[in-house]
MOPAC internal coordinates of N, CA, C and O (Angstrom, degrees):
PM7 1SCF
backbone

  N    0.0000 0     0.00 0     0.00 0    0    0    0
  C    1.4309 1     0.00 0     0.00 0    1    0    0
  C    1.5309 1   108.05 1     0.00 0    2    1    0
  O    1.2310 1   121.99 1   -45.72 1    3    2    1
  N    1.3465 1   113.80 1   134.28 1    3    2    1
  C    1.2306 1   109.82 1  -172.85 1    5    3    2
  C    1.8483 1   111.02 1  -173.60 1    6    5    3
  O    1.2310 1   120.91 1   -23.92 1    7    6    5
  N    1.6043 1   115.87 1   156.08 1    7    6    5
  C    1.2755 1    98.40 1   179.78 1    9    7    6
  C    1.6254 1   119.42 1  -125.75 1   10    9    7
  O    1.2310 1   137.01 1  -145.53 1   11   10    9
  N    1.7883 1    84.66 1    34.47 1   11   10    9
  C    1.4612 1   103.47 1   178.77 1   13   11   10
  C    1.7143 1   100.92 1  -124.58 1   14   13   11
  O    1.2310 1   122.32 1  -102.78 1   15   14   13
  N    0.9221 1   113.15 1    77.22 1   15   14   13
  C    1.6982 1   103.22 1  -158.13 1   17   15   14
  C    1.5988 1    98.89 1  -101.85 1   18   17   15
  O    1.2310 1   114.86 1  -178.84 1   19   18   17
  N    1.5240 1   127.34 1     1.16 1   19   18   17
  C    1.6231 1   119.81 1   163.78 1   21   19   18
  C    1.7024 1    96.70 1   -97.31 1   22   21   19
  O    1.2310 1   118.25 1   154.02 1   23   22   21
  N    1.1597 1   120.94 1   -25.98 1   23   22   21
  C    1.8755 1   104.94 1  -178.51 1   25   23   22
  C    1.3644 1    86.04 1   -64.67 1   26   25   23
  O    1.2310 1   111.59 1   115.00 1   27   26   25
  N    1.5149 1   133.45 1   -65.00 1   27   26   25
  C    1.2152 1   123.48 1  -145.62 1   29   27   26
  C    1.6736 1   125.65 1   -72.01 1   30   29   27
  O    1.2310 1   128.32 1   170.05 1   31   30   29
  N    1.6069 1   101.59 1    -9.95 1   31   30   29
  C    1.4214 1   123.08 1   174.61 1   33   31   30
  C    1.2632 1   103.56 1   -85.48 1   34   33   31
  O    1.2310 1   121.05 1   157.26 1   35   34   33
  N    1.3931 1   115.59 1   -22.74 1   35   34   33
  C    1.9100 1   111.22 1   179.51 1   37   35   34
  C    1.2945 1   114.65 1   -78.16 1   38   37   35
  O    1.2310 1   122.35 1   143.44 1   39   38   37
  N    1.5135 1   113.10 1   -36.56 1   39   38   37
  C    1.9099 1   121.65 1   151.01 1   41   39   38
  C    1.2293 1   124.92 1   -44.02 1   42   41   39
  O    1.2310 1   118.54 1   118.33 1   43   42   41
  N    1.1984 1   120.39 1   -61.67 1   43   42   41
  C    1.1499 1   133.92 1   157.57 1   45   43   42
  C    2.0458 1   119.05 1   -26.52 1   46   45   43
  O    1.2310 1   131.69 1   111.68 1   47   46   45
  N    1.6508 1    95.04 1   -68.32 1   47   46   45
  C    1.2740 1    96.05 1   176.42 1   49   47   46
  C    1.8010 1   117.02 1   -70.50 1   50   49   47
  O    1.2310 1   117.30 1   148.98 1   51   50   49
  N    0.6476 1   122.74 1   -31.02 1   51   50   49
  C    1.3943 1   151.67 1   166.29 1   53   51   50
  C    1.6474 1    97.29 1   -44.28 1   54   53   51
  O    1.2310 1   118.71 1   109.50 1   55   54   53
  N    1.3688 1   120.06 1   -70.50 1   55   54   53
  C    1.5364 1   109.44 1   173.70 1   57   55   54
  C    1.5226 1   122.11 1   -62.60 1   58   57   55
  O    1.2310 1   120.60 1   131.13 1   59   58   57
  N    1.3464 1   116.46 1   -48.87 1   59   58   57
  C    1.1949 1   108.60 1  -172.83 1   61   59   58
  C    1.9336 1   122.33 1   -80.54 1   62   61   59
  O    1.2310 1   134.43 1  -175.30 1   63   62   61
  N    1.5976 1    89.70 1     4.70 1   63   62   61
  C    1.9036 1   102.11 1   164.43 1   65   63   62
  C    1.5157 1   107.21 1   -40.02 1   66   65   63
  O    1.2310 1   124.23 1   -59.46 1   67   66   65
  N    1.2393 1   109.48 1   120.54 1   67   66   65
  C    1.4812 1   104.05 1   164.74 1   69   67   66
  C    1.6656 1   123.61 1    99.23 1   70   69   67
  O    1.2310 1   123.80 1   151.48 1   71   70   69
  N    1.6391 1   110.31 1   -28.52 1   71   70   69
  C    0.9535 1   134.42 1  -155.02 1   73   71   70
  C    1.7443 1    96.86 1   -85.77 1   74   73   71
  O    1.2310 1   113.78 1   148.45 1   75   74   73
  N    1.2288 1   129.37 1   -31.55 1   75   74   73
  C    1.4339 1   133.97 1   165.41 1   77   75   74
  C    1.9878 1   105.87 1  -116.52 1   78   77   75
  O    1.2310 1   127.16 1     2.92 1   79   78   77
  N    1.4102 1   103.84 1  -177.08 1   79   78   77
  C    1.5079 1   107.17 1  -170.65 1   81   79   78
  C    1.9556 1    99.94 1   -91.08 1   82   81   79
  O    1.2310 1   121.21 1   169.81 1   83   82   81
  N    1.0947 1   115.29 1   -10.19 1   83   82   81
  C    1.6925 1   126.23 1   170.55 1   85   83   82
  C    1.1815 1    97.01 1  -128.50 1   86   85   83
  O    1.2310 1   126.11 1   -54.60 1   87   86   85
  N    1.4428 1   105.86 1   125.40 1   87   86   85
  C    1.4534 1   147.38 1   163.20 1   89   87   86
  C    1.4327 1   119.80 1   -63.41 1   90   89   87
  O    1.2310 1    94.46 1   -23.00 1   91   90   89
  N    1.1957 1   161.96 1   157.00 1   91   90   89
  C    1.2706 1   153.03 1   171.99 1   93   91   90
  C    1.2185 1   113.38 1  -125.74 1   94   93   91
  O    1.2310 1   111.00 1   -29.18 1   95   94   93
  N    1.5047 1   134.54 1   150.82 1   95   94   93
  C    1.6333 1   130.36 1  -169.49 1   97   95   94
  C    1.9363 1    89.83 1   -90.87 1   98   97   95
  O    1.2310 1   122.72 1   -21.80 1   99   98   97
  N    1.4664 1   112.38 1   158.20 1   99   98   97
  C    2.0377 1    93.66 1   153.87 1  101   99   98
  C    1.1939 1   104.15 1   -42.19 1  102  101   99
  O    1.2310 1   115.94 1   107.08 1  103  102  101
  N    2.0030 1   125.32 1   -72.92 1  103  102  101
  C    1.0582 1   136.98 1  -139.08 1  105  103  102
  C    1.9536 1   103.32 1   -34.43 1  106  105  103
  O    1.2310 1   123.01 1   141.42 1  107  106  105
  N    1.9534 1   111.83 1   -38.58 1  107  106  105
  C    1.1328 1   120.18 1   169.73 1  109  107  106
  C    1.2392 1   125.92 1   -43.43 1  110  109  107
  O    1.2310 1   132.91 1   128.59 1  111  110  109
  N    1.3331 1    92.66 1   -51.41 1  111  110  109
  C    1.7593 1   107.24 1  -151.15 1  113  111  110
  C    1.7086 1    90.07 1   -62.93 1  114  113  111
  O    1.2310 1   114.78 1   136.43 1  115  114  113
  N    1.3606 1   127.50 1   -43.57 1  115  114  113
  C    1.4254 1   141.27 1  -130.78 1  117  115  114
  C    1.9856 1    86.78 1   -96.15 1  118  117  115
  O    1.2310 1   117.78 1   146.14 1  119  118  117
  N    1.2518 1   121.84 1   -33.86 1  119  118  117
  C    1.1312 1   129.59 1   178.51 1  121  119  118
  C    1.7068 1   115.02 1   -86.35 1  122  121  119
  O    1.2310 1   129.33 1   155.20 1  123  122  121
  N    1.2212 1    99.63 1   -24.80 1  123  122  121
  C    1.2865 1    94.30 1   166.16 1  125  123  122
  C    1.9338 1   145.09 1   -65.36 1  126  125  123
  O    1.2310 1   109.10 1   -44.47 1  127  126  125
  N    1.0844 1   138.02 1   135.53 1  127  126  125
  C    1.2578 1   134.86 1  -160.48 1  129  127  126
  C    1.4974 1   119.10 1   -81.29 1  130  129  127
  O    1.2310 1   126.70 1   174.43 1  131  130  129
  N    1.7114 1   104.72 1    -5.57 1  131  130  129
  C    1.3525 1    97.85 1   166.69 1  133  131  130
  C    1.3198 1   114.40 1  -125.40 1  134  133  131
  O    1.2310 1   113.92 1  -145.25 1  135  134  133
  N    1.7619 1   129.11 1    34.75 1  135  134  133
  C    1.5239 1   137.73 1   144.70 1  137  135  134
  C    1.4550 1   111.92 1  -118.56 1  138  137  135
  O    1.2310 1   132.87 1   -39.79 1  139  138  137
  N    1.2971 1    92.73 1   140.21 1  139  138  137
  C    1.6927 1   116.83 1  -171.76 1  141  139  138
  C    1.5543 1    96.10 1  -102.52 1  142  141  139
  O    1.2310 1   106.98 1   -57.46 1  143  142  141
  N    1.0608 1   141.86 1   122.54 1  143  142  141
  C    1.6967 1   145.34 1   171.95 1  145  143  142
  C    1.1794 1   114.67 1  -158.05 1  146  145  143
  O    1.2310 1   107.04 1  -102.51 1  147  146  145
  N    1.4408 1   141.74 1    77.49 1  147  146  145
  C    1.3826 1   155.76 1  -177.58 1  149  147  146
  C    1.2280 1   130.08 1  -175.97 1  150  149  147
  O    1.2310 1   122.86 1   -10.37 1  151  150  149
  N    1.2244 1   112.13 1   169.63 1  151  150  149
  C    1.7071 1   118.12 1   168.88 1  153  151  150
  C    1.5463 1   122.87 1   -48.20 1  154  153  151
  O    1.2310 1   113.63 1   -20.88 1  155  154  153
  N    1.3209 1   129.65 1   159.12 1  155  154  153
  C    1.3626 1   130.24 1   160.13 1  157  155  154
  C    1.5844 1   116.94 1   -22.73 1  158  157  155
  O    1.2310 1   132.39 1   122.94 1  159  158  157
  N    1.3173 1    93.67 1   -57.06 1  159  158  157
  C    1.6547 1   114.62 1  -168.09 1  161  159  158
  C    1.5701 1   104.41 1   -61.50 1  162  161  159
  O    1.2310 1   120.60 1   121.14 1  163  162  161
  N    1.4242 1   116.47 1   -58.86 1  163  162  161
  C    1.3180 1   136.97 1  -160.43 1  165  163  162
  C    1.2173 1   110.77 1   -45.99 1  166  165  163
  O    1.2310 1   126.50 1   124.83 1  167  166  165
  N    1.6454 1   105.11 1   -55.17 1  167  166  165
  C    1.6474 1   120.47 1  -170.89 1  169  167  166
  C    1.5425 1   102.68 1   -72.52 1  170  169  167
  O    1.2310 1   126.05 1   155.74 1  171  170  169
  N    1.4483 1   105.97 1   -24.26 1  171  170  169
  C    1.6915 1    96.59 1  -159.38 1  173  171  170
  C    1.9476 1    96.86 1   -75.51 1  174  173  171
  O    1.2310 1   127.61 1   145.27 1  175  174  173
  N    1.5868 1   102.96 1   -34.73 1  175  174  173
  C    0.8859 1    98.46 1  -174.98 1  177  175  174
  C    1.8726 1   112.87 1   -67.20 1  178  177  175
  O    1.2310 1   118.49 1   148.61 1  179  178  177
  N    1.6423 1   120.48 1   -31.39 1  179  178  177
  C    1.1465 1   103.54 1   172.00 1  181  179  178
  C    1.7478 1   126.23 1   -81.30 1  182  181  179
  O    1.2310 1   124.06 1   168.65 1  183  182  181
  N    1.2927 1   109.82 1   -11.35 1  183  182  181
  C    1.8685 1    97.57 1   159.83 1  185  183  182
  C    1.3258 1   111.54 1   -77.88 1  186  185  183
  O    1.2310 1   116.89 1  -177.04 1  187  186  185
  N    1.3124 1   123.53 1     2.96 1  187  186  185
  C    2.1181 1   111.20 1   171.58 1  189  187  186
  C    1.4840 1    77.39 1   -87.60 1  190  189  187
  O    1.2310 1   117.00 1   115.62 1  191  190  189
  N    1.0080 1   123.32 1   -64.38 1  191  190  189
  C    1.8304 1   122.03 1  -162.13 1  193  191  190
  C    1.3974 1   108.83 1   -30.02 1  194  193  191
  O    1.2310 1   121.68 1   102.40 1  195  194  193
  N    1.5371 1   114.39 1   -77.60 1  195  194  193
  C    1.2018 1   132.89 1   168.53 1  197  195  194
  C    1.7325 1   120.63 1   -60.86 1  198  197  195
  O    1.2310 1   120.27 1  -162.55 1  199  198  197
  N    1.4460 1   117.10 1    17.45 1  199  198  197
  C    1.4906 1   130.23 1   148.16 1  201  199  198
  C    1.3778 1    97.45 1   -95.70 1  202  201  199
  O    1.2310 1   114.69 1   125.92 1  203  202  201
  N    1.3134 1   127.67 1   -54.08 1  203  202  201
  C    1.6482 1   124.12 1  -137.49 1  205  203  202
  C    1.7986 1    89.46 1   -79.17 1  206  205  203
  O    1.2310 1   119.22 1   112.28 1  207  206  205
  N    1.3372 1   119.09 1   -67.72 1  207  206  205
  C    1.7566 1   151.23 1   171.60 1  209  207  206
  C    1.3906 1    95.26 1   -35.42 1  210  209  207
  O    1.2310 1   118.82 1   101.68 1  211  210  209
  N    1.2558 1   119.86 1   -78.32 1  211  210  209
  C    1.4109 1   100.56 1  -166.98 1  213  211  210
  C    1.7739 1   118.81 1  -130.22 1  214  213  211
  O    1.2310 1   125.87 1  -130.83 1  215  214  213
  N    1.2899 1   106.33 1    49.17 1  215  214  213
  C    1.0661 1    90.04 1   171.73 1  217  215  214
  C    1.6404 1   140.68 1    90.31 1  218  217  215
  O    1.2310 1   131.10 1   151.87 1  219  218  217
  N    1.4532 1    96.19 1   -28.13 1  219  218  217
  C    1.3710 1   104.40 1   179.81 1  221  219  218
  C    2.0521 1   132.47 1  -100.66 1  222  221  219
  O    1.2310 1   131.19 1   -59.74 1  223  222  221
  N    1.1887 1    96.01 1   120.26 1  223  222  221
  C    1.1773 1    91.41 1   179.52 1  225  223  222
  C    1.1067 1   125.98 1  -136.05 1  226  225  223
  O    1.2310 1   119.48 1  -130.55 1  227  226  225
  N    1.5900 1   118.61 1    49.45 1  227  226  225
  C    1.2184 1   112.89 1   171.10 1  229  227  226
  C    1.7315 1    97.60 1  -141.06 1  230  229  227
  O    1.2310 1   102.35 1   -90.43 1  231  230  229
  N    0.9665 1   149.91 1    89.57 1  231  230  229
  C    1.2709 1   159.82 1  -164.44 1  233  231  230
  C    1.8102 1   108.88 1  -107.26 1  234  233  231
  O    1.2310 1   123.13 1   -61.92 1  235  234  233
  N    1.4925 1   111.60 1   118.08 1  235  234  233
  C    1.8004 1   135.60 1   157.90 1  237  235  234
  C    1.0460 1   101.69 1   -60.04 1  238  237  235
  O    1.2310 1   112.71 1   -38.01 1  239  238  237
  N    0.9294 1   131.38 1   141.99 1  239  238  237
  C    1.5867 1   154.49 1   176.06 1  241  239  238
  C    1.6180 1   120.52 1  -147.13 1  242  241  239
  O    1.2310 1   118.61 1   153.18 1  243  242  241
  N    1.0353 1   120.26 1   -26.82 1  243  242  241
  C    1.6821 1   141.59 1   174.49 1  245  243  242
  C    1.6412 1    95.86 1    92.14 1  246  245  243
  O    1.2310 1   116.93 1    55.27 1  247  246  245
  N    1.2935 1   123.45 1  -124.73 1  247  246  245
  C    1.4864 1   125.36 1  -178.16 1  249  247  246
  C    1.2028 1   104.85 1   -71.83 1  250  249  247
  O    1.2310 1   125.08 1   -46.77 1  251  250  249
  N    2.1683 1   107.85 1   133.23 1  251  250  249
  C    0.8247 1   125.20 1  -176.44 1  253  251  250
  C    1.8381 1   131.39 1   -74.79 1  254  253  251
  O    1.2310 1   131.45 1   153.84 1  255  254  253
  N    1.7650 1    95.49 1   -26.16 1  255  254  253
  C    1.2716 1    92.61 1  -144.76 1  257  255  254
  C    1.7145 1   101.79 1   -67.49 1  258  257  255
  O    1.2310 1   102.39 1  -149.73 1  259  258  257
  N    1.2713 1   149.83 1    30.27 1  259  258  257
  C    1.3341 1   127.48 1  -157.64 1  261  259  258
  C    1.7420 1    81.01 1  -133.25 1  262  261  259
  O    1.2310 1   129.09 1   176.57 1  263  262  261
  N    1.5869 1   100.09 1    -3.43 1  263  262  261
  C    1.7205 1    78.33 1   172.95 1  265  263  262
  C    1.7796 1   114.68 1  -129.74 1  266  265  263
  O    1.2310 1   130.40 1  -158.19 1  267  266  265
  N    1.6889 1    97.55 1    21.81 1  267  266  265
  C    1.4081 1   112.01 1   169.99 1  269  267  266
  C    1.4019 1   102.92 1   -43.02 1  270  269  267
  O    1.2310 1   116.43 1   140.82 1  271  270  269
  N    1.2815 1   124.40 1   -39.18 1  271  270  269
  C    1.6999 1    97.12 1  -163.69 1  273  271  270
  C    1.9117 1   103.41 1   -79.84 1  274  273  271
  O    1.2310 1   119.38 1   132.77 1  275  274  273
  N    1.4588 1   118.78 1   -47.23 1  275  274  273
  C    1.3863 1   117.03 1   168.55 1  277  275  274
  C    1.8075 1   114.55 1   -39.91 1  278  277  275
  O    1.2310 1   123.97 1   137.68 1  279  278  277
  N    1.2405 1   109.99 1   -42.32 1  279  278  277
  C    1.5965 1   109.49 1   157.28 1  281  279  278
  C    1.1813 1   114.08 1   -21.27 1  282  281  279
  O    1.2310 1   130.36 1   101.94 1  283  282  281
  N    1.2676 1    97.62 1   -78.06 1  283  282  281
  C    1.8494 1   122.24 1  -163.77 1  285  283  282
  C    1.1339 1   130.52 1   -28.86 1  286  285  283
  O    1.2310 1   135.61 1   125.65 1  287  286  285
  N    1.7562 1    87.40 1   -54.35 1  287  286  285
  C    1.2396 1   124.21 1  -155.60 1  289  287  286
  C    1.7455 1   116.23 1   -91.04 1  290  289  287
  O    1.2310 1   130.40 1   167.81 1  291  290  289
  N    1.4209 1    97.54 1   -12.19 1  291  290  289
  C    1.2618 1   118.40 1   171.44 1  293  291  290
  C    1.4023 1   127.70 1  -120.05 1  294  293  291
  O    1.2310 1   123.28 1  -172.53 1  295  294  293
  N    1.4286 1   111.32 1     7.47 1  295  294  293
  C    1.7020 1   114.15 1   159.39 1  297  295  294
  C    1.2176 1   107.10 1   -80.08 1  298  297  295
  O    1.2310 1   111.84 1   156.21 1  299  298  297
  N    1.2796 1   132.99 1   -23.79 1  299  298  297
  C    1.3762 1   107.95 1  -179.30 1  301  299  298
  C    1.4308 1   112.66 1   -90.16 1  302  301  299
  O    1.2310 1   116.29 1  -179.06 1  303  302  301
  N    1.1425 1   124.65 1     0.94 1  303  302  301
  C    1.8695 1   120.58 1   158.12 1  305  303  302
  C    1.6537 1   112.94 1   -93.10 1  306  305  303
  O    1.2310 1   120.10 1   180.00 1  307  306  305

């Protein structure tokens, strides 16, 4: 959780440089459907995305409580 979620995707990309034969930009990492890196709002808004787009609606996260309110806010859709 965070409300710097391109610094922390540039760390992110930044470590795993090198680590496969394709590199990834943040802008990737942050668009991608299997990293979580944002605000309350951000993420909640990308599991409707990634319900509506592709299908998915059941998403791991490990401990819940920091996204009880995105919960909430998304049982009733």
């Amino acid at each position: 959780m965070t409300d710097h979620a391109l610094a922390e995707a540039r760390v992110l990309a930044a470590a795993l440089a090198g680590r496969t034969p394709v590199d990834v930009t943040p802008e990737e990492l942050l668009e991608s459907p299997h990293i979580f890196i944002g605000s309350i709002s951000a993420l909640t808004d990308k599991f409707v995305r990634q319900r509506e787009e592709l299908g998915i609606s059941s998403i791991m996260v490990g401990e819940l409580g920091p996204l009880d309110p995105g919960v909430e806010r998304m049982s009733g859709t």
